[in-house]
N, C-alpha and C positions, 0 to 999 in steps of 0.2 A: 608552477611555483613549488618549491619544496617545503615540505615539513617535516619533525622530527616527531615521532610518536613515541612514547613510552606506556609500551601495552604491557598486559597482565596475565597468566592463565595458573591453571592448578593443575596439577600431575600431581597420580601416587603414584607414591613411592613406592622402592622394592621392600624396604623393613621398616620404613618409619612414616605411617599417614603419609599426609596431601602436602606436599612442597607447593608452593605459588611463587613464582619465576617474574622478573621486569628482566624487559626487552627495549632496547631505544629500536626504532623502524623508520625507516627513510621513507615518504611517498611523496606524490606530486601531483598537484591539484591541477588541471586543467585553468586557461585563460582566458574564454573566445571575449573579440570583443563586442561591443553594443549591437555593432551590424549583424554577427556572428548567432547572437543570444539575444532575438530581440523582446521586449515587452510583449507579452499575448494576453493574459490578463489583469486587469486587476480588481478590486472591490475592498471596500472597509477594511478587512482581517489585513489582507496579505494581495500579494502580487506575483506573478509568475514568468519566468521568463522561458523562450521555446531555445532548444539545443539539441541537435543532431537525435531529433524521435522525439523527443521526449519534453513533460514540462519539468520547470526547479523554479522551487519554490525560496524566496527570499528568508532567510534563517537570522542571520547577525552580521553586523558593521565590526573586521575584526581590524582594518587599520585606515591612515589615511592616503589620498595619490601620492601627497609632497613627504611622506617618508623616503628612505633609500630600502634597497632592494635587499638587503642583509637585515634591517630594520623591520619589513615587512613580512619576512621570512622567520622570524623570529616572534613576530606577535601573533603569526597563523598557527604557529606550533603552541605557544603558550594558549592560545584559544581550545584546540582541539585537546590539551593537555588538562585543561580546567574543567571542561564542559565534561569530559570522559569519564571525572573523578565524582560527577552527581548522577545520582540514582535516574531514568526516566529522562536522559537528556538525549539532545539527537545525535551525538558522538558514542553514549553510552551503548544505543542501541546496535551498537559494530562493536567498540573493541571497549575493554575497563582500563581507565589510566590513573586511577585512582592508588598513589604508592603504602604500603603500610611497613611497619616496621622489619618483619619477617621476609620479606620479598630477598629472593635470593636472584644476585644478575644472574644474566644467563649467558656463558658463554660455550659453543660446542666442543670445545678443548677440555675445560670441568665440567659440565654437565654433557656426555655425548651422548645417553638414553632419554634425553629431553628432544634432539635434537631433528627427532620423524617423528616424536608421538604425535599421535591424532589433536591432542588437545592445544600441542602448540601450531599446526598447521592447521589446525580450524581459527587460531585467534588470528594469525598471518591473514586467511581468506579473507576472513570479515572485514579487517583492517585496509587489506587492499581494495573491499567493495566500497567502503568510506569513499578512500581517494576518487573509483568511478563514479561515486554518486553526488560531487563534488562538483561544483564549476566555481570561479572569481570573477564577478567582474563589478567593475566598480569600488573593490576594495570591501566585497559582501561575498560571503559565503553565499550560494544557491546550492539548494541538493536536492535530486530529484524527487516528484512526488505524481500521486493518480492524476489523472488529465478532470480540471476541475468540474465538479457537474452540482449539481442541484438536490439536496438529501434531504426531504420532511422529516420530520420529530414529532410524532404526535402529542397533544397535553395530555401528563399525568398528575399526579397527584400535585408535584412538587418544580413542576414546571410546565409555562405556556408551550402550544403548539408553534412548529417555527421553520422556517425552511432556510435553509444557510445553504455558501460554498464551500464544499469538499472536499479537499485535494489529496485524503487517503487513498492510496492504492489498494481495491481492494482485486489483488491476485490470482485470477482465475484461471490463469492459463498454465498449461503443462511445463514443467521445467523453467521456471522463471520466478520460482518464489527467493524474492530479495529480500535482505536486511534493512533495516530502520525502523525508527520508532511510528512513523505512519504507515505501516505496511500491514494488514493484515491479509485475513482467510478470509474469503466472503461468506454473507450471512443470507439466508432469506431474508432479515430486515432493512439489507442495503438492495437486494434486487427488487424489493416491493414497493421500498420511500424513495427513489432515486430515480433523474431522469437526465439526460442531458442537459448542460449549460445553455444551451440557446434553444430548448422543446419545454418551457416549465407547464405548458397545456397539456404533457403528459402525463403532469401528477395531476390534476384539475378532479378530474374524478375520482381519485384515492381521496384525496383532501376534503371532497365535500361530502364523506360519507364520517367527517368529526364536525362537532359543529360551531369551529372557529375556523377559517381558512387564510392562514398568514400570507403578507403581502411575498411577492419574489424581490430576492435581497437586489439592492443595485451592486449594477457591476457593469467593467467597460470591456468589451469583447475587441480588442486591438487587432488579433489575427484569429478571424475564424474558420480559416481553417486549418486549425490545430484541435479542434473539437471534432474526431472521428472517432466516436463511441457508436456503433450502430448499436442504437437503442434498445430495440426488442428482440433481436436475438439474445445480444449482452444479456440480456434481465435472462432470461430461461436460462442462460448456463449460469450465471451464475446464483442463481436458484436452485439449481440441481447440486454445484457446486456445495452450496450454503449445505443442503442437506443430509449431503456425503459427508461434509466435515464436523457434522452436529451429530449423524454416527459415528464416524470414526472419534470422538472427544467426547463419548457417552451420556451425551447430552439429550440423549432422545430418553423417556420415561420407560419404567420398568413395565410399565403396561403395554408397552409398543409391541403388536403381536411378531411371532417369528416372520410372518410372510412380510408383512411390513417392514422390518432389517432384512431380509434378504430379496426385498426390490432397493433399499439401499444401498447396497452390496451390490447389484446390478447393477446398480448407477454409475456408483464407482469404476466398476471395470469397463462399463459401457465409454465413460470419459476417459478412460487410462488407455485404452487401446484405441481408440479415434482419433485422429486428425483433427486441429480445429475447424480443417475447412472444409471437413467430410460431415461434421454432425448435423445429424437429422433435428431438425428443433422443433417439430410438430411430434417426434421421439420421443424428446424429453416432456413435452405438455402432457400425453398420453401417460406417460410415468411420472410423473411429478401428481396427476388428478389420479390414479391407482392409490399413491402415497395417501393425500389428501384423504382421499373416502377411507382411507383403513388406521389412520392418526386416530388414539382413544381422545376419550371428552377430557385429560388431563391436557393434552396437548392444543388445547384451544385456539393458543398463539399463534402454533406452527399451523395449523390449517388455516385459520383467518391468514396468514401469510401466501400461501400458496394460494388462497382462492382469489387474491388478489393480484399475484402476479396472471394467475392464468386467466384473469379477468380481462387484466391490461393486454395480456398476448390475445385473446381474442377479439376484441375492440379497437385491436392497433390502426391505424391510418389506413385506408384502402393505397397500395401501393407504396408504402413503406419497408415492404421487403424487397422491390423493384427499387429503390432511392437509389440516386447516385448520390456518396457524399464529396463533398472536393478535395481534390490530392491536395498530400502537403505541396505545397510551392505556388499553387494555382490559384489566381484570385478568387474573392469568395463572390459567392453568387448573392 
């Protein structure tokens, strides 16, 4: 189905500040239908449908079936046109459609040094990742999100301990960091509190080292196998991950000695030139506990994190590195 987008970006100028340009953008959402895009999960929050790899997560009801197809096409545009125009929304997180008065149209005939800058074919990318990240069906926007899994929250001051469904993406892998508002960088706090959807025995032990241990949320697992997260490798990279990007984002304390950022720095290069299906993960445990033992006492956090993942990596299931999990398509075991 088509929509009209009315994106937004800033270019300076050659003599006078920052112009900010509106664009109308043709895209096309994807259709499959219910066979195509079937239910895989659901629970309380939200519900997720499975599509060519990947889960989408259920977002907004933006029209009805018994409208017409010009009709339908026009509420999906005004949907994507509204949502775009607030701060922290899931259309925001791609492209601004938010109009203000200054906005100058853009067309390559009057503006032709608009018409390659980087900042207008970055708003174009983003815009068209929208569309990929996109499916209809039902007359509901789905856009994709992380394959759901199971994230503790420990109690703090200001709130109970808790275990929810997740369906952040959190990003680990090379060359694939997407756009949207549930996307992020992985943290050591997602590789430490997190376990797969249908393994919640794998937090068991984290959880009972606070001393409230929250129930696991209900949820209906429709097609399991679309949960192929291999669990304890996943956790070590992205562990390693978390750690490299809490250097590179200067997040690590001023007391963090030099050898210490430069087994960081190792880390990084180590993950930037390897293959995912080359890494060594008893590698990265060995560098990851280096890190651990040289973390100063300001960083309390980050080690209580680490010593937990590499806890769980040692304690993992006999023979859960041997697991087979079930292909997509294959009934579940």
């Amino acid at each position: 189905m088509r929509a009209q987008i009315l994106i937004h970006y800033d270019i300076q100028g050659v003599w006078r500040g920052v112009h900010r340009y509106a664009e109308h953008m043709p895209i096309e959402i994807r259709e499959p239908g219910e066979n195509e895009a079937p239910i895989s999960v659901e629970w309380e929050y939200g519900v997720t449908r499975w599509f060519d790899g990947a889960h989408y997560r259920e977002i907004a009801t933006v029209f009805s079936e018994n409208m017409s197809r010009p009709e339908q096409e026009l509420a999906l545009s005004a949907h994507f046109n509204s949502d775009g125009a607030h701060s922290y929304s899931y259309t925001r997180a791609y492209t601004d459609t938010k109009s203000m008065s200054a906005d100058r149209k853009y067309s390559e005939r009057r503006h032709p040094d608009a018409a390659k800058h980087l900042k207008r074919l970055r708003a174009i990318e983003k815009t068209e990742a929208l569309a990929a990240d996109c499916i209809l069906v039902g007359g509901k926007i789905w856009m994709r999100c992380g394959e759901p899994r199971l994230v503790y929250r420990p109690a703090s001051r200001h709130h109970a301990a808790s275990l929810t469904v997740d369906t952040t993406d959190w990003n680990a892998e090379k060359d694939r960091y997407r756009f949207g508002k549930d996307v992020e960088y992985p943290s050591l706090d997602i590789a430490a509190y997190s376990a797969r959807l249908d393994a919640p025995e794998n937090l068991q032990a984290v959880m009972e080292r606070w001393a409230i241990v929250p129930d696991v949320p209900e949820f209906t697992l429709r097609m399991p196998e679309t949960i192929i997260r291999d669990e304890f490798p996943d956790m070590i990279k992205e562990a390693a991950y978390g750690l490299v990007f809490a250097w590179k984002f200067g997040e690590l304390s001023d007391k963090a000695s030099d050898d210490m950022r430069r087994m960081a720095a190792d880390l990084s290069e180590y993950l930037d030139e390897t293959d995912d299906g080359d890494i060594d993960h008893e590698h990265l445990v060995r560098q990851l506990t280096h890190v651990m033992e040289s973390l100063p006492g300001v960083e309390r956090k980050k080690r209580d994190l680490l010593d937990i993942v590499i806890r769980r990596w040692d304690d993992r299931p006999i023979g859960s590195d041997l697991a087979m999990r079930p292909l997509i398509g294959s009934p579940a075991g």
